[in-house]
mmCIF file of the C-alpha atoms, coordinates in Angstrom:
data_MODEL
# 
_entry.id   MODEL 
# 
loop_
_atom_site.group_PDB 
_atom_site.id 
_atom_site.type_symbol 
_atom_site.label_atom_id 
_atom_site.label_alt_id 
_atom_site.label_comp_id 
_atom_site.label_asym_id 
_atom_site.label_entity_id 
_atom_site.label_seq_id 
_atom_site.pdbx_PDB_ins_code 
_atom_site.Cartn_x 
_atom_site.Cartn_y 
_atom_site.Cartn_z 
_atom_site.occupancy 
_atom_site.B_iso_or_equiv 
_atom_site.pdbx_formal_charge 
_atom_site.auth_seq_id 
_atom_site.auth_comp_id 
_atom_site.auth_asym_id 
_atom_site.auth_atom_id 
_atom_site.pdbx_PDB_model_num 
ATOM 1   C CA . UNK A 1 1   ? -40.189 157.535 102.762 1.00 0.00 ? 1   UNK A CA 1 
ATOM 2   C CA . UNK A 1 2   ? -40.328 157.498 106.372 1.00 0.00 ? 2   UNK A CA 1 
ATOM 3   C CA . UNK A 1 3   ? -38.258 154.673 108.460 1.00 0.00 ? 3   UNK A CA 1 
ATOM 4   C CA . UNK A 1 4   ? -40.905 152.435 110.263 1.00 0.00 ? 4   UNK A CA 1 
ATOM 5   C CA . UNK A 1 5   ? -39.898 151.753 113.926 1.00 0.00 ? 5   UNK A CA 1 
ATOM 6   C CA . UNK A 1 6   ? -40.397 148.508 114.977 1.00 0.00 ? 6   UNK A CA 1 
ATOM 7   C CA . UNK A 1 7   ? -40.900 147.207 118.498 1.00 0.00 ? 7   UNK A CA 1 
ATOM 8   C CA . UNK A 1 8   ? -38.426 145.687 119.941 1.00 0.00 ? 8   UNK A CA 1 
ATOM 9   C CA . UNK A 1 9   ? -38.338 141.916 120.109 1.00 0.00 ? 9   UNK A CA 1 
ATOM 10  C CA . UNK A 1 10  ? -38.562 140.420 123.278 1.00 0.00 ? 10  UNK A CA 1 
ATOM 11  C CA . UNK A 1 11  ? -38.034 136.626 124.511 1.00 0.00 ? 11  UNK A CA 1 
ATOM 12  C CA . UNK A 1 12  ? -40.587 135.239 125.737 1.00 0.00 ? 12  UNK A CA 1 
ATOM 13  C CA . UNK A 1 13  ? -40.310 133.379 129.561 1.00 0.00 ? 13  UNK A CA 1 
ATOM 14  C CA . UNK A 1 14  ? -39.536 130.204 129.818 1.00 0.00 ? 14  UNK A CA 1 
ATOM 15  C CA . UNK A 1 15  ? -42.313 127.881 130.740 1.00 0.00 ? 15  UNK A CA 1 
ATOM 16  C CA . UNK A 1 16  ? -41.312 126.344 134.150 1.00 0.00 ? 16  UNK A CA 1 
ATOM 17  C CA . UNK A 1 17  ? -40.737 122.712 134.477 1.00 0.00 ? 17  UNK A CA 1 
ATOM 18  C CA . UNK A 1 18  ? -42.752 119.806 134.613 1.00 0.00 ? 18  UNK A CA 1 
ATOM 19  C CA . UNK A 1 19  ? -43.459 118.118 137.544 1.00 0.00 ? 19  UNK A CA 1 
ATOM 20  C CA . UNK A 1 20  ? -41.404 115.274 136.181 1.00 0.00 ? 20  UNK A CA 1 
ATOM 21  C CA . UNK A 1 21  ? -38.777 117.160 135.462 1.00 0.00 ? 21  UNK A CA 1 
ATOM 22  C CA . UNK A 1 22  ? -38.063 118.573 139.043 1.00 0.00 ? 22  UNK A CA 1 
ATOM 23  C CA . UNK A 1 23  ? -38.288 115.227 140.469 1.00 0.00 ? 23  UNK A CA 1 
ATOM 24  C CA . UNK A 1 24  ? -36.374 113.351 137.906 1.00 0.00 ? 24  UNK A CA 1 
ATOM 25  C CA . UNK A 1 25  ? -33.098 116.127 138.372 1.00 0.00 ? 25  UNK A CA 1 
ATOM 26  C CA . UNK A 1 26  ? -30.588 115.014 140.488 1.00 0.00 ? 26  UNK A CA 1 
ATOM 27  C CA . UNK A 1 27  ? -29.190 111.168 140.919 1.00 0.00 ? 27  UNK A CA 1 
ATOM 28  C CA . UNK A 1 28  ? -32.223 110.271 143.011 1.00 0.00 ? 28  UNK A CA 1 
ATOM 29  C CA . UNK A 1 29  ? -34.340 108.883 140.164 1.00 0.00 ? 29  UNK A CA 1 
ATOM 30  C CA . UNK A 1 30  ? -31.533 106.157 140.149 1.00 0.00 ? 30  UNK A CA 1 
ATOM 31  C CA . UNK A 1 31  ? -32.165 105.355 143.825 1.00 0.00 ? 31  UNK A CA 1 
ATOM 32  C CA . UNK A 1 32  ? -35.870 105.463 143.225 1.00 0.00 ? 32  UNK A CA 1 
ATOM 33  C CA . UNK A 1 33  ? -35.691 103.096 140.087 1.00 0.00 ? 33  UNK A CA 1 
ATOM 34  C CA . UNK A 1 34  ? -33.500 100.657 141.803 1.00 0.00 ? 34  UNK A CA 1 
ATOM 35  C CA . UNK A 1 35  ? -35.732 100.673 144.716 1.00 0.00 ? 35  UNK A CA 1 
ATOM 36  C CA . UNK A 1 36  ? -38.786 99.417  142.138 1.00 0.00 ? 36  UNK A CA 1 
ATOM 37  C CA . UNK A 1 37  ? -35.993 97.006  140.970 1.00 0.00 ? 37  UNK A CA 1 
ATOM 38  C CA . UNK A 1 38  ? -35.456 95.437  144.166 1.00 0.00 ? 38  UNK A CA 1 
ATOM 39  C CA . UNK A 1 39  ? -39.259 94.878  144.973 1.00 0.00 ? 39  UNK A CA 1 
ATOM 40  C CA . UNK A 1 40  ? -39.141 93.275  141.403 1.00 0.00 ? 40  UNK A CA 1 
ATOM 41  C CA . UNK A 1 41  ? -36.847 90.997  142.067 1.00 0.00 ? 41  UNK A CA 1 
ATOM 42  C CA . UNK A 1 42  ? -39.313 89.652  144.922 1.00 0.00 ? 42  UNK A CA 1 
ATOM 43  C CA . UNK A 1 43  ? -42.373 89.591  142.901 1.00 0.00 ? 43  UNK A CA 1 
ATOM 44  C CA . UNK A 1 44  ? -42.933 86.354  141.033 1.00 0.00 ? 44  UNK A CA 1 
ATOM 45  C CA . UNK A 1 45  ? -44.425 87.875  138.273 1.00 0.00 ? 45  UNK A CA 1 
ATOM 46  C CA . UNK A 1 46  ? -42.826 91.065  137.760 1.00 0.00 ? 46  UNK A CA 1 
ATOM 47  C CA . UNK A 1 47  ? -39.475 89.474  138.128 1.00 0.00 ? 47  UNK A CA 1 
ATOM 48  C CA . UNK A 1 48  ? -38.653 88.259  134.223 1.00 0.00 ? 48  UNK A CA 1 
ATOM 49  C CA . UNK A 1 49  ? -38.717 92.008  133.245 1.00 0.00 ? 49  UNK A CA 1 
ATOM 50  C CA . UNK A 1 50  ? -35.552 92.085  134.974 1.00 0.00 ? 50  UNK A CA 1 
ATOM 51  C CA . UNK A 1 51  ? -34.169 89.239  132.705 1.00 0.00 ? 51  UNK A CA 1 
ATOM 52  C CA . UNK A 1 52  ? -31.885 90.869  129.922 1.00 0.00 ? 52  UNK A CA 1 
ATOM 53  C CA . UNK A 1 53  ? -28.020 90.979  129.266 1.00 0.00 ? 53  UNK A CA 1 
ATOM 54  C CA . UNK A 1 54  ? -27.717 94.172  130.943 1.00 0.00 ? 54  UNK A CA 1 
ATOM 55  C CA . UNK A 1 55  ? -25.821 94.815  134.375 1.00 0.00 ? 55  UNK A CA 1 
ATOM 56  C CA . UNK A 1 56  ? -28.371 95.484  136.705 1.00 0.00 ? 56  UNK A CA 1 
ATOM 57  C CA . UNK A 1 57  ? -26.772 99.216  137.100 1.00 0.00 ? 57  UNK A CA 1 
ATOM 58  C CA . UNK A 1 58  ? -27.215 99.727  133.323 1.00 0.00 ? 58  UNK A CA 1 
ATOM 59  C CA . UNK A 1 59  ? -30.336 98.977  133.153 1.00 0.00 ? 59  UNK A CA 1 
ATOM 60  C CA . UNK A 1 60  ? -31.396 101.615 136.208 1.00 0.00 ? 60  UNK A CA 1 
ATOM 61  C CA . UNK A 1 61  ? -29.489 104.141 133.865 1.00 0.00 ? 61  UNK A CA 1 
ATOM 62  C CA . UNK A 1 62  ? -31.277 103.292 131.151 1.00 0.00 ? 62  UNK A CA 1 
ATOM 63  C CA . UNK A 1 63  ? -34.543 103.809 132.531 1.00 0.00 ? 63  UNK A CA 1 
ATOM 64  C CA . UNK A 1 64  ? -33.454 106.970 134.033 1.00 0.00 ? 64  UNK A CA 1 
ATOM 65  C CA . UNK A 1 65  ? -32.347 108.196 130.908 1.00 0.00 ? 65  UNK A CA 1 
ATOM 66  C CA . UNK A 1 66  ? -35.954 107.420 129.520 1.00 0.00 ? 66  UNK A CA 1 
ATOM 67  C CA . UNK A 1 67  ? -37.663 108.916 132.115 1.00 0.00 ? 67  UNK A CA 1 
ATOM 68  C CA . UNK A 1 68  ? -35.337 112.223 131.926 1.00 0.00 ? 68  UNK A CA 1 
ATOM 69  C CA . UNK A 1 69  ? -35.814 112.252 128.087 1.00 0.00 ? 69  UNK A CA 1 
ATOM 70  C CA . UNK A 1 70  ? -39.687 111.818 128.366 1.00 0.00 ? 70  UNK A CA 1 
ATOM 71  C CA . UNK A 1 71  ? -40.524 115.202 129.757 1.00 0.00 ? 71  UNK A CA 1 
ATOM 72  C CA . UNK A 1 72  ? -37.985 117.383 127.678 1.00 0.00 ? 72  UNK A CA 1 
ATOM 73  C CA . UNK A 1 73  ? -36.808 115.497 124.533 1.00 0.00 ? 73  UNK A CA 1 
ATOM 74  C CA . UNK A 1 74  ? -39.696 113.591 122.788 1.00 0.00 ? 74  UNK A CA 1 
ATOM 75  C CA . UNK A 1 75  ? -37.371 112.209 119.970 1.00 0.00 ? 75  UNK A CA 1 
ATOM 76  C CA . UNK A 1 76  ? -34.469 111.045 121.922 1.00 0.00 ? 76  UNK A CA 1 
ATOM 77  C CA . UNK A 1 77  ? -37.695 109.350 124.247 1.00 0.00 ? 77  UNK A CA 1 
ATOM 78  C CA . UNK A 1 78  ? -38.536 107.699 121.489 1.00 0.00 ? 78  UNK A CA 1 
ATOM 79  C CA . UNK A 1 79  ? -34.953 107.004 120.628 1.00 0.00 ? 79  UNK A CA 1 
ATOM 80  C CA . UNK A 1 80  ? -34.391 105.220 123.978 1.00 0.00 ? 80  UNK A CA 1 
ATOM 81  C CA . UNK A 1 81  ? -38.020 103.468 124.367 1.00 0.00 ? 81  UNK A CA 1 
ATOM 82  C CA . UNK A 1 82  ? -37.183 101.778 120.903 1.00 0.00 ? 82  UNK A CA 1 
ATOM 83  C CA . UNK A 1 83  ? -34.111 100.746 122.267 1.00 0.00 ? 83  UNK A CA 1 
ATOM 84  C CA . UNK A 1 84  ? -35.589 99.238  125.671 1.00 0.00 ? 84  UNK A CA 1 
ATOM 85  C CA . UNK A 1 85  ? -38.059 97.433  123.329 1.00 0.00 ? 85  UNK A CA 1 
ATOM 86  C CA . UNK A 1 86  ? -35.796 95.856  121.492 1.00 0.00 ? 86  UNK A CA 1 
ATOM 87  C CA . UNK A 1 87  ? -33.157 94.979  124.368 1.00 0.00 ? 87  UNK A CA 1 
ATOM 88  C CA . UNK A 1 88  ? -35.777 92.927  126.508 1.00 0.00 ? 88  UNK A CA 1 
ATOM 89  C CA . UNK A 1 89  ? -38.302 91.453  123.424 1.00 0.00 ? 89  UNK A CA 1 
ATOM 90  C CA . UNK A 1 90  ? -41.521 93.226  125.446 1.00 0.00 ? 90  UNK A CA 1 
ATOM 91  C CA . UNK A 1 91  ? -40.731 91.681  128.751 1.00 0.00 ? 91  UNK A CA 1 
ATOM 92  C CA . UNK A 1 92  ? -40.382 95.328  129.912 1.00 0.00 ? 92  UNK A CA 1 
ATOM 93  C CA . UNK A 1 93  ? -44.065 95.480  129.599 1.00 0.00 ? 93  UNK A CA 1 
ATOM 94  C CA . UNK A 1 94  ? -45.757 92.759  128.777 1.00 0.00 ? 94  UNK A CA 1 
ATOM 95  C CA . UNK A 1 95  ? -43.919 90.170  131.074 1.00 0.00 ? 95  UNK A CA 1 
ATOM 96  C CA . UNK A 1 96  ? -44.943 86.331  131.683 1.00 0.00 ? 96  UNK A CA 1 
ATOM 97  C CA . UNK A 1 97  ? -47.710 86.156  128.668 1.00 0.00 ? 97  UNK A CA 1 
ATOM 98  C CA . UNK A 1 98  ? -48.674 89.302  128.048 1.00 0.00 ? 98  UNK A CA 1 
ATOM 99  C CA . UNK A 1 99  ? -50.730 90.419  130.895 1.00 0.00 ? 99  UNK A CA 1 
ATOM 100 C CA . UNK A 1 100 ? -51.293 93.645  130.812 1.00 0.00 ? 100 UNK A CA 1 
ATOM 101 C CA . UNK A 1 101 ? -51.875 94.036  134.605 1.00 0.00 ? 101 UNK A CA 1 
ATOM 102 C CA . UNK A 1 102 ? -47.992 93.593  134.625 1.00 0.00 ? 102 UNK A CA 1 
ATOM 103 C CA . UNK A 1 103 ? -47.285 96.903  132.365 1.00 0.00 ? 103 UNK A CA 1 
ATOM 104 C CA . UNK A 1 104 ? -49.805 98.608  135.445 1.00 0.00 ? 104 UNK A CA 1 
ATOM 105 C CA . UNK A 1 105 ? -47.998 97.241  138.134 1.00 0.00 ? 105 UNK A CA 1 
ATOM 106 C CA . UNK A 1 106 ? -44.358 97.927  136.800 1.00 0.00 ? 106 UNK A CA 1 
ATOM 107 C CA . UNK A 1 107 ? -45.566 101.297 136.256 1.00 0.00 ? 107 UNK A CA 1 
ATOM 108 C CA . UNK A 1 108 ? -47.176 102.147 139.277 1.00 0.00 ? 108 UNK A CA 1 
ATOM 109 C CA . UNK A 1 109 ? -43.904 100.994 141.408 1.00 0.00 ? 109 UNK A CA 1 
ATOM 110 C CA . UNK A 1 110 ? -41.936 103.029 139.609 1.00 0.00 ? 110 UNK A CA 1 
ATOM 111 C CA . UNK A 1 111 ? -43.939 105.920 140.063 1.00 0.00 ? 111 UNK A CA 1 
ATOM 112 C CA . UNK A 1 112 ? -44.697 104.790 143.522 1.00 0.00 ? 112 UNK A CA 1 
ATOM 113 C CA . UNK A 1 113 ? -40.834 104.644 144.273 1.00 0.00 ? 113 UNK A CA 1 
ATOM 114 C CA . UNK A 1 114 ? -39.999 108.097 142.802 1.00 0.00 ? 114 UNK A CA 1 
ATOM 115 C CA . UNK A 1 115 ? -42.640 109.596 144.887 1.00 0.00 ? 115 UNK A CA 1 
ATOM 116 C CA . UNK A 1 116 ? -41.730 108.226 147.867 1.00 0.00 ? 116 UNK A CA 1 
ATOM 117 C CA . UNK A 1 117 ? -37.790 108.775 147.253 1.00 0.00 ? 117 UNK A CA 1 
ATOM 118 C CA . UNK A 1 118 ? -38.742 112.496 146.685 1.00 0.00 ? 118 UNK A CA 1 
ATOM 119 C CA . UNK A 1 119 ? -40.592 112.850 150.034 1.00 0.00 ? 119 UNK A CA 1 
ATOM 120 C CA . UNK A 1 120 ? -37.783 110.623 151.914 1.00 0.00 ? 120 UNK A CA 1 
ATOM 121 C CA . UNK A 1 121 ? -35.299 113.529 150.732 1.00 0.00 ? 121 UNK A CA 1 
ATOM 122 C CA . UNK A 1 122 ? -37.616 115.724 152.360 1.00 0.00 ? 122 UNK A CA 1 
ATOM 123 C CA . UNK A 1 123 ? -38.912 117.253 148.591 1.00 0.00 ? 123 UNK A CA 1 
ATOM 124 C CA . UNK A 1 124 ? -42.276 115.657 148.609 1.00 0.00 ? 124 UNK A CA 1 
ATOM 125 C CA . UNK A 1 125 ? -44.057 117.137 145.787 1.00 0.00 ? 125 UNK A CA 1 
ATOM 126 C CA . UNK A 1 126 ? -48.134 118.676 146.866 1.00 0.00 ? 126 UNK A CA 1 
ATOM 127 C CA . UNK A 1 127 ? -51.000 116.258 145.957 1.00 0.00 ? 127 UNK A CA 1 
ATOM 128 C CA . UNK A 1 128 ? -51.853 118.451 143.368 1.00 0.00 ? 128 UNK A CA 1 
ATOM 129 C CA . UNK A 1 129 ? -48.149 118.108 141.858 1.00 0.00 ? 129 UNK A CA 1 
ATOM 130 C CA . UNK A 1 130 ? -47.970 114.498 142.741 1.00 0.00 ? 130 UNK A CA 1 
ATOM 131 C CA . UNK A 1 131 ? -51.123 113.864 140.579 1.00 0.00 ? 131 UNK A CA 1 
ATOM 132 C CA . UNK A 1 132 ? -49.367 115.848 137.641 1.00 0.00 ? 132 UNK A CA 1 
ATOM 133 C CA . UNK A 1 133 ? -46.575 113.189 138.114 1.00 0.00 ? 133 UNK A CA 1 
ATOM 134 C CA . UNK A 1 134 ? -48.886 110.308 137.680 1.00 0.00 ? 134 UNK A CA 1 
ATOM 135 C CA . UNK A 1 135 ? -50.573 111.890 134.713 1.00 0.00 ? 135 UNK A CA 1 
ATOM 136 C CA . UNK A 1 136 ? -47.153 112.972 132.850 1.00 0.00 ? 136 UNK A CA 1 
ATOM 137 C CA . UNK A 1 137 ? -45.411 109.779 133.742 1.00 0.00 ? 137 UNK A CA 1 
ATOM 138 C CA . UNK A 1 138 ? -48.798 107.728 131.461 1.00 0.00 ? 138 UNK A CA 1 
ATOM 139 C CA . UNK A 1 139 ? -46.748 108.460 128.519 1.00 0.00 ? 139 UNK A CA 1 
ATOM 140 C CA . UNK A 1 140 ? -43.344 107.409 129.355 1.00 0.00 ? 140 UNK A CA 1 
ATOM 141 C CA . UNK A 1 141 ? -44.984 103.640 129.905 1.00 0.00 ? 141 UNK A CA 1 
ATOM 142 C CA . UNK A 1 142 ? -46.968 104.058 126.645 1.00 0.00 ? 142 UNK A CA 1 
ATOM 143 C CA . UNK A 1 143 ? -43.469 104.568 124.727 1.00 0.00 ? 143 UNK A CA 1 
ATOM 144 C CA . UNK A 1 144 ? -42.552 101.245 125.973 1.00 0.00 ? 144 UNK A CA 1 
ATOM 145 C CA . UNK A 1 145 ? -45.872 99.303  124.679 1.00 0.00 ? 145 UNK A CA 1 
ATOM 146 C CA . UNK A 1 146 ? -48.190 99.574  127.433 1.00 0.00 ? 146 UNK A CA 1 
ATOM 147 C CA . UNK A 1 147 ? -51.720 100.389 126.603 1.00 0.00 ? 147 UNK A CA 1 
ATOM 148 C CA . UNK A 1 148 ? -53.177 103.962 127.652 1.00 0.00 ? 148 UNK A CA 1 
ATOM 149 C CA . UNK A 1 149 ? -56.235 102.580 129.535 1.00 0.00 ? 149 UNK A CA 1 
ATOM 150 C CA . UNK A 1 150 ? -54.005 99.635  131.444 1.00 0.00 ? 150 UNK A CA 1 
ATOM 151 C CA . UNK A 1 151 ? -52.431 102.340 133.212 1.00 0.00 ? 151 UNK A CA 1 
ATOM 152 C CA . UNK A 1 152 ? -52.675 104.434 136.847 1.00 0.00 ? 152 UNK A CA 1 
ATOM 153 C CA . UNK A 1 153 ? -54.384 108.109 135.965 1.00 0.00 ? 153 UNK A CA 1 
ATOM 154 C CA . UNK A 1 154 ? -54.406 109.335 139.807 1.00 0.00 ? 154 UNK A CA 1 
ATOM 155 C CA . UNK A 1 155 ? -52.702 108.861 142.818 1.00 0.00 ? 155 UNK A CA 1 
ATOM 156 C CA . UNK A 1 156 ? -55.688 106.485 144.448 1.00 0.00 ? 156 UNK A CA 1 
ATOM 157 C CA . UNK A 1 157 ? -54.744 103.966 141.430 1.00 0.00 ? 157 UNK A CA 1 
ATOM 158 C CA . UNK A 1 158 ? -51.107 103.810 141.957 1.00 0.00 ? 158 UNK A CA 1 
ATOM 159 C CA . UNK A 1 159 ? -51.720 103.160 145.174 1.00 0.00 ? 159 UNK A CA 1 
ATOM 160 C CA . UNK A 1 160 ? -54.081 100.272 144.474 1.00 0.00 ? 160 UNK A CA 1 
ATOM 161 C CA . UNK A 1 161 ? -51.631 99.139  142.107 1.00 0.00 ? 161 UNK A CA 1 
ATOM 162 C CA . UNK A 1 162 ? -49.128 99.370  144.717 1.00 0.00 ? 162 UNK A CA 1 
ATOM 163 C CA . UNK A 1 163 ? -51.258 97.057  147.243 1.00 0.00 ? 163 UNK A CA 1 
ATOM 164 C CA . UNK A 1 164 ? -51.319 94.883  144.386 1.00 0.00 ? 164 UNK A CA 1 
ATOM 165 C CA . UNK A 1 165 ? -48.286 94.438  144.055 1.00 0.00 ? 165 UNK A CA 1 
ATOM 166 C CA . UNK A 1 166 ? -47.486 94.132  148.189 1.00 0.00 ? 166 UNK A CA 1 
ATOM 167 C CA . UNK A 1 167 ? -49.980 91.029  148.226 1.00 0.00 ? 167 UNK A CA 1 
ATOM 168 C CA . UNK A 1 168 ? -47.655 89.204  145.842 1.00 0.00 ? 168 UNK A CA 1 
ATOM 169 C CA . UNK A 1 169 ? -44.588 90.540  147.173 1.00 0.00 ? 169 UNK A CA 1 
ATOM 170 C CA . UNK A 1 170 ? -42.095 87.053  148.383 1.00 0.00 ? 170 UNK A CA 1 
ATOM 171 C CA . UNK A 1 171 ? -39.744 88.495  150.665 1.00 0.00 ? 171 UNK A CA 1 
ATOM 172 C CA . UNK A 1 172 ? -37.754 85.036  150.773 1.00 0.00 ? 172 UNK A CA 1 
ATOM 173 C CA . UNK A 1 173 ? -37.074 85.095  147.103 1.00 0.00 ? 173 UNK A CA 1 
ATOM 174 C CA . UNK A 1 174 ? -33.554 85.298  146.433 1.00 0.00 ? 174 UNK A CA 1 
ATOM 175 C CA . UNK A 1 175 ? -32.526 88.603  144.631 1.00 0.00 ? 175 UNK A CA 1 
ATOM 176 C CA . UNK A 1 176 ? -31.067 87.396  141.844 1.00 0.00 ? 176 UNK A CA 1 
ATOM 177 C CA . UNK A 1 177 ? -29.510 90.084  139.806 1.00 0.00 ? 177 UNK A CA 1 
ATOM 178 C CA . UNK A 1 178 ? -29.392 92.501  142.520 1.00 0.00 ? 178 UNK A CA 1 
ATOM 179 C CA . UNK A 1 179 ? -26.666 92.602  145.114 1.00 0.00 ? 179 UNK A CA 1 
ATOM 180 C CA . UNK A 1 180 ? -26.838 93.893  148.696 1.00 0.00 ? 180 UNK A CA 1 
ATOM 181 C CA . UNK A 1 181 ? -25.645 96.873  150.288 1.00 0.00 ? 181 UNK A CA 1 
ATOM 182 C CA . UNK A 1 182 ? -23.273 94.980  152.202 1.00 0.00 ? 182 UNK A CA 1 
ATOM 183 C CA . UNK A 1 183 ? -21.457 93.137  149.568 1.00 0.00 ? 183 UNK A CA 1 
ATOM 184 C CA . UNK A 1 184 ? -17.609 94.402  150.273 1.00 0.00 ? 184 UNK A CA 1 
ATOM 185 C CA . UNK A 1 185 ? -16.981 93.170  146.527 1.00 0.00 ? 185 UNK A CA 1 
ATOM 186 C CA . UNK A 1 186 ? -19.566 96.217  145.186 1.00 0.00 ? 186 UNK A CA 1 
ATOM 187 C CA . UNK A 1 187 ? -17.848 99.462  143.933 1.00 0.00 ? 187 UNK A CA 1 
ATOM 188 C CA . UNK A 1 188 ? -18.726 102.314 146.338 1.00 0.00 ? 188 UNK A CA 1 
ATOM 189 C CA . UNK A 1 189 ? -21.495 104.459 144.444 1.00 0.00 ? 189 UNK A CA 1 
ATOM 190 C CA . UNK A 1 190 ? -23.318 100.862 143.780 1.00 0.00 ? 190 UNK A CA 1 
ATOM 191 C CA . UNK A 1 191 ? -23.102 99.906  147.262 1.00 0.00 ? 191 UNK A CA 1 
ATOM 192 C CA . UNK A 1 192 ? -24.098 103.207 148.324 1.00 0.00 ? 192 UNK A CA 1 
ATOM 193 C CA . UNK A 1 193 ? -26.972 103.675 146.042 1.00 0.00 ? 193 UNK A CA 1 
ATOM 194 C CA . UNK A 1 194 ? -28.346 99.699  146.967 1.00 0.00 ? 194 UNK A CA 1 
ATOM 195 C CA . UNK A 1 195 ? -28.287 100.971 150.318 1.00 0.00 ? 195 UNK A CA 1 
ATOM 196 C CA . UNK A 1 196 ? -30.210 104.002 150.250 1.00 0.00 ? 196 UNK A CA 1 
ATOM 197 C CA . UNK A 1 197 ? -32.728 101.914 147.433 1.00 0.00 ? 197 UNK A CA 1 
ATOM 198 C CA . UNK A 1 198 ? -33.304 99.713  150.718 1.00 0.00 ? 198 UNK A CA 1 
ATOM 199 C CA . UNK A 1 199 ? -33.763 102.547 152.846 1.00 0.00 ? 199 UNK A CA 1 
ATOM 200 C CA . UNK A 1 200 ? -36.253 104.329 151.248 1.00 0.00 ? 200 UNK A CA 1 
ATOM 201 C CA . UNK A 1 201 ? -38.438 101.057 150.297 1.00 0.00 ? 201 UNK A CA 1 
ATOM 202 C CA . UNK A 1 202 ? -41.765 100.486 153.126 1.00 0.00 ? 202 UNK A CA 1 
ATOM 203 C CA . UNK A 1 203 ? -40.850 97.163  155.564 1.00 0.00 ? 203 UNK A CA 1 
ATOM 204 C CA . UNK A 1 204 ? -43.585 95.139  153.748 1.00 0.00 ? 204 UNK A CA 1 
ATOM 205 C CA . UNK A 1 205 ? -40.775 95.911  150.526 1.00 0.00 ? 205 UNK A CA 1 
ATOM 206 C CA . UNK A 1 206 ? -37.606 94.642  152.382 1.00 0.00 ? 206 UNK A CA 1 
ATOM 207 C CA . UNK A 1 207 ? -36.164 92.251  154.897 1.00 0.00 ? 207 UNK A CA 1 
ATOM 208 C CA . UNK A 1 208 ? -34.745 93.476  158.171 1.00 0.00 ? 208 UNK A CA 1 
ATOM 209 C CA . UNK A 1 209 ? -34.597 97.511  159.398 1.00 0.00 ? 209 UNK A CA 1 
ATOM 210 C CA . UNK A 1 210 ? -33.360 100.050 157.064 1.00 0.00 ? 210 UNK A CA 1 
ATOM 211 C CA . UNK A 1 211 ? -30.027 100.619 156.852 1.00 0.00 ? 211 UNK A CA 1 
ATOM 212 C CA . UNK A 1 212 ? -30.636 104.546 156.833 1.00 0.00 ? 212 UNK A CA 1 
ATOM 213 C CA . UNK A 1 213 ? -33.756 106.319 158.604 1.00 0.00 ? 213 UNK A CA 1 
ATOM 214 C CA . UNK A 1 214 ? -34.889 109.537 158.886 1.00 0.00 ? 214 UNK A CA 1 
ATOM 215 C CA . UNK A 1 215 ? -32.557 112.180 159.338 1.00 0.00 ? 215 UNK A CA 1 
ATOM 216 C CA . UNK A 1 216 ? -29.319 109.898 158.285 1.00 0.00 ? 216 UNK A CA 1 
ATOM 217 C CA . UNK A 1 217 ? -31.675 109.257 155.263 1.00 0.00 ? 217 UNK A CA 1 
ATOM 218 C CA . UNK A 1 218 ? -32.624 112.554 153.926 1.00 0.00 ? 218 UNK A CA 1 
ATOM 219 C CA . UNK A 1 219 ? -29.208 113.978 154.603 1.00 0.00 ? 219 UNK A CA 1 
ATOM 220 C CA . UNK A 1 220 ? -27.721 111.157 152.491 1.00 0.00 ? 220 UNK A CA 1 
ATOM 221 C CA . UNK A 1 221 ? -29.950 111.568 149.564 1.00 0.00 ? 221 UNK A CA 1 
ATOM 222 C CA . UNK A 1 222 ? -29.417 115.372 149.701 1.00 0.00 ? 222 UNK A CA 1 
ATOM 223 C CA . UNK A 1 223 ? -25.746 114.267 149.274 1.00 0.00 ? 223 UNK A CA 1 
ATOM 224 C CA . UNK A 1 224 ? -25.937 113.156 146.029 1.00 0.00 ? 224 UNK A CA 1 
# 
């Protein structure tokens, strides 16, 4: 009997990462998602989403932890979006009567937010990448209830979303769940994150100059 040789076994390369994945790395995802937070909290009909027992903080990590699950761990995704389900009744989605032009908008900010964090940091993602984002990010909001069809599939939709969104937008509503930057009683990551969320939101988003700007901005969020 002769010994058979067999070739040797080789590992095969990993497959790179997901759009969402690069973006949603580092602790910028937090500033992002508490940047859509804080144009929530201005929006009239956006702004019972934010309604729940949570800290306002704890519900940013939340989300993030969603989002970061989404593109690498389906079952703890699923784990989570149960849990958001259950935490806020289907306000997360389907806020003030069901509407499902909320779950849209909601989504679209967030996506909107990330985006323009990402490009604030100086990492802006190509348009080719950026529309990957918007298409990989559909399925994170369809965890949490939202219907397929009610939701942004290209850049050009978020955006219209977006607009949306900024023609609702109350700048003179009170924040109510969401402190300021400038509140000496904050611990210093909150304060510092609240600040940089403010920074990187457009003026039509936020009352009064950003705190941080260009440079000061992009070297701060490279910071964390």
């Amino acid at each position: 009997m002769t010994a058979t040789t067999r070739a040797p076994v080789t590992a095969r390369p990993a497959a790179p990462p997901s759009v969402s994945q690069v973006l949603h790395a580092g602790p910028t995802l937090e500033v992002a998602l508490l940047a859509a937070a804080l144009v929530e909290e201005r929006h009239p009909r956006l702004r019972p989403a934010l309604e729940d027992e949570r800290h306002p903080w704890r519900r940013v990590l939340d989300a993030a932890a969603l989002l970061r699950a989404a593109s690498c761990d389906p079952v703890r995704a699923m784990a989570l979006a149960a849990r958001e389900r259950a935490l806020d009744g289907g306000r997360h989605v389907l806020a003030e009567g069901h509407d499902p032009d909320l779950a849209a908008l909601r989504h679209a900010l967030r996506v909107h937010t990330v985006l323009l964090t990402a490009a604030a940091a100086g990492e802006a993602p190509t348009r080719a990448a950026a529309e990957r984002y918007v298409r990989e990010q559909r399925c994170t909001a369809v965890l949490l209830g939202a219907e397929p069809d009610d939701l942004s599939a290209t850049s050009d939709e978020v955006a219209a979303d977006v607009a949306a969104v900024r023609a609702e937008v109350d700048l003179d509503a009170p924040a109510r769940s969401l402190t300021g930057y400038d509140d000496d009683s904050l611990p210093g990551s909150w304060a510092q994150a609240c600040r940089l969320a403010v920074s990187v939101l457009p003026s039509w988003a936020r009352r009064g100059p950003a705190p941080e700007s260009g440079a000061d901005l992009r070297a701060r969020l490279r910071e964390l």
